[in-house]
PyMOL commands that place a pseudoatom at each C-alpha (Angstrom):
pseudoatom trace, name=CA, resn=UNK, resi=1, chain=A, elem=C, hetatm=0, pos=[0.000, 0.000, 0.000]
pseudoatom trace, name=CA, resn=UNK, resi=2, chain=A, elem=C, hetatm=0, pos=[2.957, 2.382, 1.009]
pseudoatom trace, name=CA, resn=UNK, resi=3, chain=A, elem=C, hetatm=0, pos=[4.710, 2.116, -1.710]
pseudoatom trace, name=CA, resn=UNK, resi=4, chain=A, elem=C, hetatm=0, pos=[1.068, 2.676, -4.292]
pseudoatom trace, name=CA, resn=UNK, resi=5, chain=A, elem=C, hetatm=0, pos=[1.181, 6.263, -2.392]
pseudoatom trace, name=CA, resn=UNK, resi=6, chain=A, elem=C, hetatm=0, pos=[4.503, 6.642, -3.072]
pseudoatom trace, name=CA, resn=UNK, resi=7, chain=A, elem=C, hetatm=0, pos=[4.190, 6.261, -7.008]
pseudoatom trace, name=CA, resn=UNK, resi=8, chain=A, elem=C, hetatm=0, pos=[0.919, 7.881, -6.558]
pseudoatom trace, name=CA, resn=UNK, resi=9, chain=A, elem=C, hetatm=0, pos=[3.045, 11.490, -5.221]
pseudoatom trace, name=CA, resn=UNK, resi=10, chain=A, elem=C, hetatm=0, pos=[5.429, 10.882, -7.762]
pseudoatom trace, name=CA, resn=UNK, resi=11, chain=A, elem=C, hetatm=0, pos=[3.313, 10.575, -11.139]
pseudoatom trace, name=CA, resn=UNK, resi=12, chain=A, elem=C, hetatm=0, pos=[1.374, 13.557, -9.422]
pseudoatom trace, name=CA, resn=UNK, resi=13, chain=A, elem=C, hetatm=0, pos=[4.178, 15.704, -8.621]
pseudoatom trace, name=CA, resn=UNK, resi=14, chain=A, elem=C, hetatm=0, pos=[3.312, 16.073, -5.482]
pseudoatom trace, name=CA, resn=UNK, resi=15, chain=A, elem=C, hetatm=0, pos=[6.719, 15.419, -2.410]
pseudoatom trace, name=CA, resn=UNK, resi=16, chain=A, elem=C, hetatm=0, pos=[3.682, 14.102, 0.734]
pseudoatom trace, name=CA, resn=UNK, resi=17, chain=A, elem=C, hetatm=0, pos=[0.510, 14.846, 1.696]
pseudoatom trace, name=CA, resn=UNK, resi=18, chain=A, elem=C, hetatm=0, pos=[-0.818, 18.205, 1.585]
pseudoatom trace, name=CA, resn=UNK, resi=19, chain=A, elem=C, hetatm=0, pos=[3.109, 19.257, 0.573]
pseudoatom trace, name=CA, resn=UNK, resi=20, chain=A, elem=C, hetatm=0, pos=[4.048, 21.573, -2.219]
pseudoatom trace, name=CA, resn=UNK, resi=21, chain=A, elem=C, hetatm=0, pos=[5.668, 20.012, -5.317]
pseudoatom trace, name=CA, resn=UNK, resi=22, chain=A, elem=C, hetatm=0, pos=[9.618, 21.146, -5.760]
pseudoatom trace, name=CA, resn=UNK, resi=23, chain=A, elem=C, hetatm=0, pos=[8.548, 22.014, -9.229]
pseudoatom trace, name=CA, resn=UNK, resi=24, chain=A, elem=C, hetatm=0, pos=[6.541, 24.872, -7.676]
pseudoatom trace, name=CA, resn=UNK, resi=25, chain=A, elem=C, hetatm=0, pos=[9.102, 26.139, -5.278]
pseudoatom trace, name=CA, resn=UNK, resi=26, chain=A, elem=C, hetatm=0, pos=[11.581, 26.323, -8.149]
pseudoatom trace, name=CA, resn=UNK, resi=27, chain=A, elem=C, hetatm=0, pos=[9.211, 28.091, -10.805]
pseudoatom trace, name=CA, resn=UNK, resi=28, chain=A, elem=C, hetatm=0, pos=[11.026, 31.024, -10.920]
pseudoatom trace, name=CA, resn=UNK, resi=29, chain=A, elem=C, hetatm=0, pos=[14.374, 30.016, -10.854]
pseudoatom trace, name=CA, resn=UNK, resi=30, chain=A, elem=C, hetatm=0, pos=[16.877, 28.882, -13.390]
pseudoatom trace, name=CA, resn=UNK, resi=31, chain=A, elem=C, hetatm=0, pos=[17.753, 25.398, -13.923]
pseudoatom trace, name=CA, resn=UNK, resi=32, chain=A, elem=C, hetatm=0, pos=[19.829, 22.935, -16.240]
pseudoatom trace, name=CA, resn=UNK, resi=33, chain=A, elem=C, hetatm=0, pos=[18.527, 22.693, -19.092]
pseudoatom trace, name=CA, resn=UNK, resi=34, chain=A, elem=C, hetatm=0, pos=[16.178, 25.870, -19.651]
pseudoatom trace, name=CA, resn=UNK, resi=35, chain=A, elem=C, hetatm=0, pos=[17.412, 27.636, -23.059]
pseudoatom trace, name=CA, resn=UNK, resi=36, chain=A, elem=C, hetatm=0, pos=[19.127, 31.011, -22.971]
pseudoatom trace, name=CA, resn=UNK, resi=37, chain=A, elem=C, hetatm=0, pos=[15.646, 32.548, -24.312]
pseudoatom trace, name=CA, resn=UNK, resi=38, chain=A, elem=C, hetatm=0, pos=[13.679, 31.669, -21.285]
pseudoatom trace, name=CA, resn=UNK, resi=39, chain=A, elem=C, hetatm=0, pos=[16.717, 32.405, -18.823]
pseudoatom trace, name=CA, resn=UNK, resi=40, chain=A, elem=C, hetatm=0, pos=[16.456, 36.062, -20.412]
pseudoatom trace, name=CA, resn=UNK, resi=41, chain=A, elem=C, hetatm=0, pos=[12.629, 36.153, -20.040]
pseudoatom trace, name=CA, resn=UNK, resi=42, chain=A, elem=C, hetatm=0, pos=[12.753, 35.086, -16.721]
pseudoatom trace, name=CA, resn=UNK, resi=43, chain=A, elem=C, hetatm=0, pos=[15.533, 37.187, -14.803]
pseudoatom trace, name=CA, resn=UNK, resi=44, chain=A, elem=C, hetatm=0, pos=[16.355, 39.634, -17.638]
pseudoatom trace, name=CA, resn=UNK, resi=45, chain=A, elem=C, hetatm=0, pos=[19.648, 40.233, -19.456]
pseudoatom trace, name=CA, resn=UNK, resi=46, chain=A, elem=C, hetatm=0, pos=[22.576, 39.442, -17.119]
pseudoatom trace, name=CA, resn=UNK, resi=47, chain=A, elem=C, hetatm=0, pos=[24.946, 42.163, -15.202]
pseudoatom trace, name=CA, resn=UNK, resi=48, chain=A, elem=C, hetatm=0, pos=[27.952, 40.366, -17.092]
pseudoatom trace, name=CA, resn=UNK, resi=49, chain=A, elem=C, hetatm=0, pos=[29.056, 37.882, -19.762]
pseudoatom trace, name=CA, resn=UNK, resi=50, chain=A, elem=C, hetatm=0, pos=[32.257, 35.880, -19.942]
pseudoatom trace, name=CA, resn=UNK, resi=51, chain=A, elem=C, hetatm=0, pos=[32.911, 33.301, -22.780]
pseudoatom trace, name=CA, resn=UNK, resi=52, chain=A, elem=C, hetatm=0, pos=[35.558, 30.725, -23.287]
pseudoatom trace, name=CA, resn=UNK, resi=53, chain=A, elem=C, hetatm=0, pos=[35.600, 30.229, -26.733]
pseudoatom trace, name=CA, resn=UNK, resi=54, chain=A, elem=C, hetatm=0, pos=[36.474, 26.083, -28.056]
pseudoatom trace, name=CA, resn=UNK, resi=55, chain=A, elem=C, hetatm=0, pos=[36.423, 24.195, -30.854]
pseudoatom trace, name=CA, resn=UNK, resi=56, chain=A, elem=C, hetatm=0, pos=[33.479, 24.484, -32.984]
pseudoatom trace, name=CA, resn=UNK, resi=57, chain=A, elem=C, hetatm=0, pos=[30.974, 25.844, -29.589]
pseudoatom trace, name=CA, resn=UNK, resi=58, chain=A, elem=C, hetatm=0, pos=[31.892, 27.957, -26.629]
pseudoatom trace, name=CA, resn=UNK, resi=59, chain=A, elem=C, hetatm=0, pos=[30.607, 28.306, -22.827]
pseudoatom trace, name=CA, resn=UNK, resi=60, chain=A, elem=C, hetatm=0, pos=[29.380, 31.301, -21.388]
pseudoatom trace, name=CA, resn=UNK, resi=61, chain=A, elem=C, hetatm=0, pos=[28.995, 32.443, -17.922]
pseudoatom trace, name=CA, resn=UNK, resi=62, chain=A, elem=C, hetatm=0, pos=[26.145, 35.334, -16.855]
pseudoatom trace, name=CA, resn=UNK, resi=63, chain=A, elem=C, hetatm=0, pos=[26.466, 37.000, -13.815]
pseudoatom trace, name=CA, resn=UNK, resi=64, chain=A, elem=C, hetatm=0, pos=[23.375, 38.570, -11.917]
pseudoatom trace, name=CA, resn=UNK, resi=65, chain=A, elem=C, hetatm=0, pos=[23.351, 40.512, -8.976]
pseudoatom trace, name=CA, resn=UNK, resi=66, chain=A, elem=C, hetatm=0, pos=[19.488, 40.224, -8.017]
pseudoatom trace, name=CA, resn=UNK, resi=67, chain=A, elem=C, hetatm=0, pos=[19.590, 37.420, -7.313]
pseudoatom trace, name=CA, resn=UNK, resi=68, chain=A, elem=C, hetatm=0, pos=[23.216, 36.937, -7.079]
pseudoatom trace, name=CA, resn=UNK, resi=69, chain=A, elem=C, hetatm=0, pos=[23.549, 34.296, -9.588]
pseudoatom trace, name=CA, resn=UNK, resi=70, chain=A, elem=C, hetatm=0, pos=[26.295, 32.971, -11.367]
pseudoatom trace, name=CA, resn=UNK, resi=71, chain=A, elem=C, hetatm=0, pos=[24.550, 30.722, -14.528]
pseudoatom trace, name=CA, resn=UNK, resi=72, chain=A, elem=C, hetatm=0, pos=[26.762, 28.204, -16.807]
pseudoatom trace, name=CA, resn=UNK, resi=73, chain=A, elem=C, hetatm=0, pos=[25.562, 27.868, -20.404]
pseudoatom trace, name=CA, resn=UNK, resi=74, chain=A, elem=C, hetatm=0, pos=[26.823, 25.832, -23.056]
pseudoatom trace, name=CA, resn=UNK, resi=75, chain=A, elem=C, hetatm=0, pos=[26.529, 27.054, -26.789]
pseudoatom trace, name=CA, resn=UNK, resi=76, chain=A, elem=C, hetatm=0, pos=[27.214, 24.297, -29.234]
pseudoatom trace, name=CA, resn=UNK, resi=77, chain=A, elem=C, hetatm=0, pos=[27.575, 25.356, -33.036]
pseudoatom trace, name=CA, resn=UNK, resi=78, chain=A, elem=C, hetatm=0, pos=[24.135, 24.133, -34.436]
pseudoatom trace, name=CA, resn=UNK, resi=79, chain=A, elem=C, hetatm=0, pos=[22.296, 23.447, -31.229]
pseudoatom trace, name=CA, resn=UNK, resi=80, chain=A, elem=C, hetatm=0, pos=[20.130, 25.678, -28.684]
pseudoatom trace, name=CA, resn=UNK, resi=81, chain=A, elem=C, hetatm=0, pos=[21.785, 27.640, -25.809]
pseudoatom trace, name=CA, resn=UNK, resi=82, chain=A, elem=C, hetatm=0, pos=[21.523, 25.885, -22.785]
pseudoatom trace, name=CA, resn=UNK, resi=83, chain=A, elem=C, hetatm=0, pos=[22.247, 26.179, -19.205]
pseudoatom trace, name=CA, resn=UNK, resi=84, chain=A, elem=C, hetatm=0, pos=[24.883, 23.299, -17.768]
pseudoatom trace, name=CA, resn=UNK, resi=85, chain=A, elem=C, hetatm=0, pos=[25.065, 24.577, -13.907]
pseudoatom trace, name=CA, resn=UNK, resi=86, chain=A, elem=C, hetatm=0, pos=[23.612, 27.605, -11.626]
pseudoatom trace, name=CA, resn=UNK, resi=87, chain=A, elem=C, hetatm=0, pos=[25.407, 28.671, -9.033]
pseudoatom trace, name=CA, resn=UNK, resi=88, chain=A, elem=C, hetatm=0, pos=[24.416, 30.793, -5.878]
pseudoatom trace, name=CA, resn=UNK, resi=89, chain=A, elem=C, hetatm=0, pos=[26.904, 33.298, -5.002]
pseudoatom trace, name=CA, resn=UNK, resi=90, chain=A, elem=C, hetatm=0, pos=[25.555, 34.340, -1.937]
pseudoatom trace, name=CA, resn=UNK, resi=91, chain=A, elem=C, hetatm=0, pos=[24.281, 31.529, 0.979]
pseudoatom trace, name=CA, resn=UNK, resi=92, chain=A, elem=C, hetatm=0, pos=[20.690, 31.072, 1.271]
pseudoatom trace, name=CA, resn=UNK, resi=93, chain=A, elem=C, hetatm=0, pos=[20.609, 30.285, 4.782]
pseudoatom trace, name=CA, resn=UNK, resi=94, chain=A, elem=C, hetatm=0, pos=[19.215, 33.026, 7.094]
for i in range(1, 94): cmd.bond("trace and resi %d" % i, "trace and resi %d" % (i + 1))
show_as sticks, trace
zoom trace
């Protein structure tokens, strides 16, 4: 039975009963993955750009300061901008 509400929370997205799914705590933050497009929709263009430029594709790092952010993308010729790692510069604790 335990494990039926188990897979039950999982194909529903859900982390327990009456709990908030991570997808919705994370809604409005970047993650791997997301294109470069929706990174700029969703936190506007970045503070600064740095690229290392490689064979045939390069990787670019954007710097925010609200939120501090520090966001990892990988541009390969031919292919969609996408991010590889986000990094907090600041803790999150309290």
């Amino acid at each position: 039975m335990r494990k039926l509400l188990v897979i039950g929370f999982i194909l529903l997205g859900l982390s327990g009963p009456g709990g908030p799914s991570s997808a919705d705590e994370d809604k409005g933050k970047p993650r791997v993955g997301m294109t470069a497009a929706e990174t700029r929709h969703l936190l506007g263009p970045p503070k600064r750009i740095a690229r290392l430029i490689l064979y045939r594709r390069h990787l670019e790092q954007w710097s925010y300061e609200e939120p501090p952010l520090r966001i990892e993308l990988s541009c390969v010729r031919g292919q969609e901008v996408r991010i590889v790692s986000v990094h907090p510069l600041r803790s999150e604790k309290p």
